[in-house]
C-alpha positions in Angstrom: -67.6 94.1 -131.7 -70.2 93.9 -129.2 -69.2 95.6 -126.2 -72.0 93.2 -123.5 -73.2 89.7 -124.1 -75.9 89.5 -121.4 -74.9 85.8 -120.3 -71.9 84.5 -119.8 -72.0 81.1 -121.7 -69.6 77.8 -120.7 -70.4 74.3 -121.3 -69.2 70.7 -120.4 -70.5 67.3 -120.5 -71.9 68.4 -116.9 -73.7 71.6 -116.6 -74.2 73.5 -113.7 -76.7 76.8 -113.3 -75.9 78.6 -110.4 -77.6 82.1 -109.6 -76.0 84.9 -107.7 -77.9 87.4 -105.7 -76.7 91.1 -106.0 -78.3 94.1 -104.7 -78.8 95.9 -108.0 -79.5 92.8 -110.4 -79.7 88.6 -110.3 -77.1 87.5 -112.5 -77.1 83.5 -114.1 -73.4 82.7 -114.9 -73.5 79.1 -116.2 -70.0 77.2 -115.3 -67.8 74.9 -117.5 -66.6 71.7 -116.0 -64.1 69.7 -118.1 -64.5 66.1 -117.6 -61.5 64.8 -119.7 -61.3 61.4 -119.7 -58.6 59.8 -117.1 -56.8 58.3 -119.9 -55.6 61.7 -120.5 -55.0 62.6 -116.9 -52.1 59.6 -117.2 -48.3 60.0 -118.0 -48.0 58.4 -121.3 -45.1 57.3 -123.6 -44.9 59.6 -126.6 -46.3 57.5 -129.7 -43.9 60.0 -131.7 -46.6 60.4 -134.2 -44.1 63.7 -135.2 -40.4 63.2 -133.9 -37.0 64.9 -133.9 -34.5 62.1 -135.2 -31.4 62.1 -134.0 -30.1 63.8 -137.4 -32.0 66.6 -137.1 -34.5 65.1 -139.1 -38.3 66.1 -138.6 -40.5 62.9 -139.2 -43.7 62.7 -139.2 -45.6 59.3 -139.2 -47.7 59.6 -142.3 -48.9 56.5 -142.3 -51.6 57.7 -139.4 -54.3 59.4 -141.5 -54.9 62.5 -139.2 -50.8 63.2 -139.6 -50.9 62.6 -143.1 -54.3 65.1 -143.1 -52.3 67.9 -141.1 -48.8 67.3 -143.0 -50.5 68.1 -146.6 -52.8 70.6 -144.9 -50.0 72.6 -144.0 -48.4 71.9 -147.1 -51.2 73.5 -148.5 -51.1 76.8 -146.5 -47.7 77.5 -147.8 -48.6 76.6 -150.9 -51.6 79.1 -151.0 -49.8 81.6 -148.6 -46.7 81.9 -151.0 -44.5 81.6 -147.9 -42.6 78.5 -147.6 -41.1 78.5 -143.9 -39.7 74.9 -142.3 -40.0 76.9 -138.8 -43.6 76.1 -139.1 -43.2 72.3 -138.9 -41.4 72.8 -136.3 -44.2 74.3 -134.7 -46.7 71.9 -135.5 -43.9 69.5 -133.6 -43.6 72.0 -130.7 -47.3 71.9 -130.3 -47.5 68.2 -131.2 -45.1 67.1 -127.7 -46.5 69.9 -125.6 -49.9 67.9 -125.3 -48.4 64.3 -126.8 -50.9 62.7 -124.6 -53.8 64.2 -126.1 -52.8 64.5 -129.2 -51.6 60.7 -129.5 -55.4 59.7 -128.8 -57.0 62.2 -130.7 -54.6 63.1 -133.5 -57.1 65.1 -135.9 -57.1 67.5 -133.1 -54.1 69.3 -134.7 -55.5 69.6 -137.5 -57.6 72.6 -135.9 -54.0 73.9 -134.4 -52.9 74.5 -138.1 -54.3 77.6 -138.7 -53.2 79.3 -135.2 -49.7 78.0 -136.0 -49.5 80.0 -139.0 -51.4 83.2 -138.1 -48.8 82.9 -135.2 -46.2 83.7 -137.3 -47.9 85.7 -140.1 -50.7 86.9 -139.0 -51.5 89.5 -141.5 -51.8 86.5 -144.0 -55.7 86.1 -144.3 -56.8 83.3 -146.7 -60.4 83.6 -148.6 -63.3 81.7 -148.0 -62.8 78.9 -150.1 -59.6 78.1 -149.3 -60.8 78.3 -145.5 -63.9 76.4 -145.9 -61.8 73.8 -148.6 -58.8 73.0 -146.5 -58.6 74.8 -143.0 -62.0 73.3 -141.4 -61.9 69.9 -141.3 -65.1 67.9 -142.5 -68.0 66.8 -140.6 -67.1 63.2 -139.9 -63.7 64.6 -138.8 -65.5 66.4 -136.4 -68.0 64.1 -135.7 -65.4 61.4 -134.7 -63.9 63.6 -132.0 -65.2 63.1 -128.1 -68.0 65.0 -127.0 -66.1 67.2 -124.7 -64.0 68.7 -127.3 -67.0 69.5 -129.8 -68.8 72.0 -129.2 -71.6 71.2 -127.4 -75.3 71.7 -128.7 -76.6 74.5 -126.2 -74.2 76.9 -127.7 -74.2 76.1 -131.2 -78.0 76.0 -130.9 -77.4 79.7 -129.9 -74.7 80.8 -132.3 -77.2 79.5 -135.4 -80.6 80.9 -134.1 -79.1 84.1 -133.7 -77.3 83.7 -137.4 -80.5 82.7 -138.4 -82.2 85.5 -137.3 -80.4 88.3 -138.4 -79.6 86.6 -141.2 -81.9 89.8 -143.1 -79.5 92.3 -142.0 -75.9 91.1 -142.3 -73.7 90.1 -145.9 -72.9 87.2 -145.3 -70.3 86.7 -148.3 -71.6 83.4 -149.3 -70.8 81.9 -146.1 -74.0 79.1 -145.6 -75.9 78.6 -142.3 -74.1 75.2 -142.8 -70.6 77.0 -143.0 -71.6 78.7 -140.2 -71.9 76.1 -138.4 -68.7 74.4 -139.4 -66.9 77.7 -138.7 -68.2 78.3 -135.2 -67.2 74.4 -134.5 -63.4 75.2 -135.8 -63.3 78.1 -134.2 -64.1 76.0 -130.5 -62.5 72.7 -130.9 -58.9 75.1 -132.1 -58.9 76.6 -128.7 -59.6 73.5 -126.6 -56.2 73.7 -124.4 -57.0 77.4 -123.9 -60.7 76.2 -122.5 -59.3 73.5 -120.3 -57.0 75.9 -118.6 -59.1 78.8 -118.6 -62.9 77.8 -118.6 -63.7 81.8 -118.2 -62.6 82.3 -121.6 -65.5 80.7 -123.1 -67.5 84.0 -123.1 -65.0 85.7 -124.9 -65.6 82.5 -128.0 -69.1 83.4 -128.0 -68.6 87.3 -128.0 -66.2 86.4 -130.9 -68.5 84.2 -133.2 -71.4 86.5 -132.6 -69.1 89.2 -133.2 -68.4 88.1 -136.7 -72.4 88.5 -137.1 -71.8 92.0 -136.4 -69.1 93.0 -138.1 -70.9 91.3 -141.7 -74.1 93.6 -140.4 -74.5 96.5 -143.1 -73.5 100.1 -141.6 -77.3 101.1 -141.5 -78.3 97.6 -139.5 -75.7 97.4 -136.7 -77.6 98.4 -133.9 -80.6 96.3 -135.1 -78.5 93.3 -135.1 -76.8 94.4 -131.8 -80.5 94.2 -130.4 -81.2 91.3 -132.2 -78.4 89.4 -130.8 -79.2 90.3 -127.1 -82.8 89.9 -127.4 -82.1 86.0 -128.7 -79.3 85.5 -125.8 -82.0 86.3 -123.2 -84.9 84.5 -124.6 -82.8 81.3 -124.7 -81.5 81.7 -121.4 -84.9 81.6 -119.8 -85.8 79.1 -121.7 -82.6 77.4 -120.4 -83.7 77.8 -116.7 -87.5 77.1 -117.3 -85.9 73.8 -117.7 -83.9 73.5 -115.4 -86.2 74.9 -112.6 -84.7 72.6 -109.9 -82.2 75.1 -109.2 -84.6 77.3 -107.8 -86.1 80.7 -108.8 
């Protein structure tokens, strides 16, 4: 893992640069503002897309196609995982009521939750690529169809793929495309966007992760090279970041 990302990296649909004098070194720490829309700030009526019946019963409203999506989804990890466990619908539920509100306007969001769900309880259980890249990330339009400020926004992923792209050389990349890059990084954001919302820190420890996996596919002999490689891009973007955004002072 890479022990220092130069920059700390968070984003938002409002961006602010801030830099912070120091006696030993000038330090650019960009912060994350979450603008959720105010129809989520509201106390809402569950729409009991997944409910507890008064039998006992788990339902789940199938006739929503994001429900139906995450319902056979997970039907499909235990299918592939061998382990057939009912404790994990019940999870999806759990998750489902904690954020209801959310979740009732922008269902396909659990789809992301699925895999954390499962990993939650087995989390030795890895699944290969193809299953991953078939069943776990959701498709572009999925994606595409979600508001802005749960995607991940273009100055990082403009980041995560010109470094991928240029240490592409040096790493196996176990057939994983630039374009499956791409969709993995975006999974791997839009999953964890309760923990962002409560913690906007944590954003730096995404980033360390997805350019971690760079590092980790890097051949024994080309480690440090991509280590370098990594922190040289970081820094060359960043001031290109703040040569355009120079009215926030030098």
């Amino acid at each position: 893992m890479i022990n220092h990302l130069r920059l700390m990296l968070a984003i938002s649909m409002m961006t602010q640069i801030m830099k912070n004098f120091s006696r030993e070194q000038e330090k650019y720490t960009l912060t994350l503002h979450f603008n959720h829309m105010n129809l989520f700030r509201r106390k809402r009526c569950c729409s009991e897309l997944i409910a507890i019946k008064k039998n006992g019963n788990l339902v789940f409203k199938l006739s929503n196609t994001h429900i139906n999506a995450a319902y056979n989804t997970l039907q499909a990890i235990m299918r592939k995982s061998g382990i057939f466990d009912e404790n994990l619908y019940f999870d999806l539920y759990r998750e489902y009521r904690r954020h209801y509100a959310i979740y009732d306007v922008v269902p396909s969001l659990l789809r992301y939750k699925l895999p954390l769900i499962f990993s939650g309880r087995y989390p030795k259980n890895l699944f290969d690529n193809q299953f991953t890249f078939e069943e776990l990330i959701p498709n572009a339009l999925v994606y595409h169809n979600l508001p802005e400020n749960f995607r991940l926004p273009e100055s990082l992923e403009k980041i995560l793929l010109e470094v991928k792209k240029r240490v592409s050389a040096y790493i196996d990349q176990d057939g994983i495309s630039d374009q499956g890059y791409r969709d993995l990084v975006r999974t791997n954001f839009v999953k964890q966007w309760d923990v962002f919302r409560k913690d906007p820190s944590l954003i730096n420890c995404y980033m360390d992760a997805q350019l971690g996996m760079l590092y980790m596919w890097a051949r024994v002999e080309n480690k440090t090279i991509v280590k370098n490689i990594i922190e040289r891009t970081q820094d060359e973007l960043a001031q290109e970041f703040l040569s355009k955004n120079d009215e926030y002072g030098k």
